[in-house]
Backbone as a ProteinNet text record, in pm:
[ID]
protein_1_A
[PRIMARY]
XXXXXXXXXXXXXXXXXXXXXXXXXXXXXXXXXXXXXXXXXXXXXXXXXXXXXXXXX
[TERTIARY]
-7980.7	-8019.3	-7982.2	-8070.6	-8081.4	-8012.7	-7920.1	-7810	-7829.5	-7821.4	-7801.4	-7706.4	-7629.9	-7511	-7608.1	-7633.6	-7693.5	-7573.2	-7646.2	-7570.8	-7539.3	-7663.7	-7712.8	-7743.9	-7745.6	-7776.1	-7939.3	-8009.2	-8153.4	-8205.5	-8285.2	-8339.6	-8505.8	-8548.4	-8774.9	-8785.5	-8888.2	-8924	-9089.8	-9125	-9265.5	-9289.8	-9407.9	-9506.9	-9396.4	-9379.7	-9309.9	-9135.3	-9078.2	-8953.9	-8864	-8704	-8648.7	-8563.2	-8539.5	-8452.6	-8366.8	-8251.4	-8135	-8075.6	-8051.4	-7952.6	-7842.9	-7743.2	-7585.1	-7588	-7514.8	-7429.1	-7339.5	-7271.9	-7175	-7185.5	-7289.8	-7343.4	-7398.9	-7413.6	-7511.1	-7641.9	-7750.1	-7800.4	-7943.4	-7987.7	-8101.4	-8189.9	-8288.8	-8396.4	-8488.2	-8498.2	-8567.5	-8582.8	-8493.8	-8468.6	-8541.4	-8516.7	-8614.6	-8738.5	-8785.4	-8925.5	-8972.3	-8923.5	-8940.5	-8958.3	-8897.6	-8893.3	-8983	-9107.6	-9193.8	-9107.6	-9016.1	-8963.8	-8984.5	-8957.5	-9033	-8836.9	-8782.6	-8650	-8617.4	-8729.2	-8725.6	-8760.4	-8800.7	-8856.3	-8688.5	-8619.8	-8488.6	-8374.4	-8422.7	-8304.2	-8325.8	-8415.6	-8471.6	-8458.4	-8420	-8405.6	-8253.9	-8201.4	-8042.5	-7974.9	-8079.3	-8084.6	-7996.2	-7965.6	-7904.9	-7863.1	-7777.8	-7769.5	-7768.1	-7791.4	-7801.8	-7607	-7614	-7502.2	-7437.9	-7540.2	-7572.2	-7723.2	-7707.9	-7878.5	-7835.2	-7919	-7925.2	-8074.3	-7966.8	-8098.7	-8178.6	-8221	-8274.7	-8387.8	-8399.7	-8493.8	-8648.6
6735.3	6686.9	6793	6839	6936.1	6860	6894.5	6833.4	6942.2	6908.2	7014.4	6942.4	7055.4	6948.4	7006.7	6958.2	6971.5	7052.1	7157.1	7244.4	7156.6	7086.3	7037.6	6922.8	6841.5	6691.6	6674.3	6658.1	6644.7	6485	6425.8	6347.2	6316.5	6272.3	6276.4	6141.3	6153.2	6031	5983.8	5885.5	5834.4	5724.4	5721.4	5601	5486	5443.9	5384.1	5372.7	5475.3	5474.2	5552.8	5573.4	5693.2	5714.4	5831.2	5886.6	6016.5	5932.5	6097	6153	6278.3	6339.7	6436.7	6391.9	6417.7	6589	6611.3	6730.2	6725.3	6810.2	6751.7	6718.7	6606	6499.3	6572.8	6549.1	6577.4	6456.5	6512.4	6419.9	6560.2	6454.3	6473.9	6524.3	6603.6	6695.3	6564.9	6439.9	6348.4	6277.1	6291.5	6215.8	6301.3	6409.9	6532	6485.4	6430.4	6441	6317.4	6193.9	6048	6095.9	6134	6225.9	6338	6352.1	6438.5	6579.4	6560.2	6741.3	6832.1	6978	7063.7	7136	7121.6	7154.4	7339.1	7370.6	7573.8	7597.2	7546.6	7546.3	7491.1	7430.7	7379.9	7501.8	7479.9	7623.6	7773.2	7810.2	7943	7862.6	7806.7	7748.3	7765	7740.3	7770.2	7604.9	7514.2	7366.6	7314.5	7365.3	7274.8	7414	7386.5	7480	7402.7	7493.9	7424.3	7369.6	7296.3	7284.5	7238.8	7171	7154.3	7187.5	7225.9	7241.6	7225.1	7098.2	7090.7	7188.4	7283.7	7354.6	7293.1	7161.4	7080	7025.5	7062.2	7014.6	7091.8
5234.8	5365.7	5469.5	5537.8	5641.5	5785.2	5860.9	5951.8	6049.5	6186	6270	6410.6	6462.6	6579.7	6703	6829.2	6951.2	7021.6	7088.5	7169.8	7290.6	7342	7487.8	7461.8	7574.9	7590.8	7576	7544.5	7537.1	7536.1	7627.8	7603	7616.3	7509.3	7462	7550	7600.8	7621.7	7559.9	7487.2	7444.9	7540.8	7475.9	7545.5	7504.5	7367.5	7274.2	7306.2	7313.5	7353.2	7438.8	7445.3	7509.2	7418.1	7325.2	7213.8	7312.6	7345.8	7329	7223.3	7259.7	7166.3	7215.7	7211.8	7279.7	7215	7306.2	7283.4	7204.6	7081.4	7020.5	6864	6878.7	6774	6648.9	6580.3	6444.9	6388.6	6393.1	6382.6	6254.3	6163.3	6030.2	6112.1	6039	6060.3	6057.8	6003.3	6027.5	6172.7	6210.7	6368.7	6451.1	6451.2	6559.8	6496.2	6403.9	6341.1	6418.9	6401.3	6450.3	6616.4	6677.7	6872.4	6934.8	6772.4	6770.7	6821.5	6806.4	6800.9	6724	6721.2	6647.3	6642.4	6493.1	6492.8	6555	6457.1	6471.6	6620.8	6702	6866.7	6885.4	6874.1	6943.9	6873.2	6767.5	6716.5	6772.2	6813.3	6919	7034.6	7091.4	7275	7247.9	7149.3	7122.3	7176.2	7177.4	7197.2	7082.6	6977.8	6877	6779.3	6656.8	6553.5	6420.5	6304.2	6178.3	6136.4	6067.7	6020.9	5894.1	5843.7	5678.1	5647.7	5551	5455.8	5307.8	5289.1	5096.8	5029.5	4972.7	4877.4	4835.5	4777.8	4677	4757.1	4870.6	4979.4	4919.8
[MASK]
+++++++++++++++++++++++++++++++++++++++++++++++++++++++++

């Protein structure tokens, strides 16, 4: 499971909902997916960093 911690406070907003994501926190490469985020666009903004990756992916 691919994990990354947020540099910065970020919050998406949808039609559907409002998803934050704390500074600090660690949160699955799935959750940026569900917030229509694009993870490699936040990891070059220096918005977040990796912090686990399972090879088996």
């Amino acid at each position: 499971m691919t994990e990354y911690q947020m540099l910065k406070t970020i919050s998406v907003v949808t039609y559907e909902a409002q998803v934050n994501f704390f500074e600090q926190e660690i949160y699955k490469e799935s959750e940026f997916v569900d917030a229509f985020l694009d993870v490699q666009l936040l990891l070059k903004a220096g918005v977040c960093k990796l912090v686990v990756m399972d090879r088996n992916e």
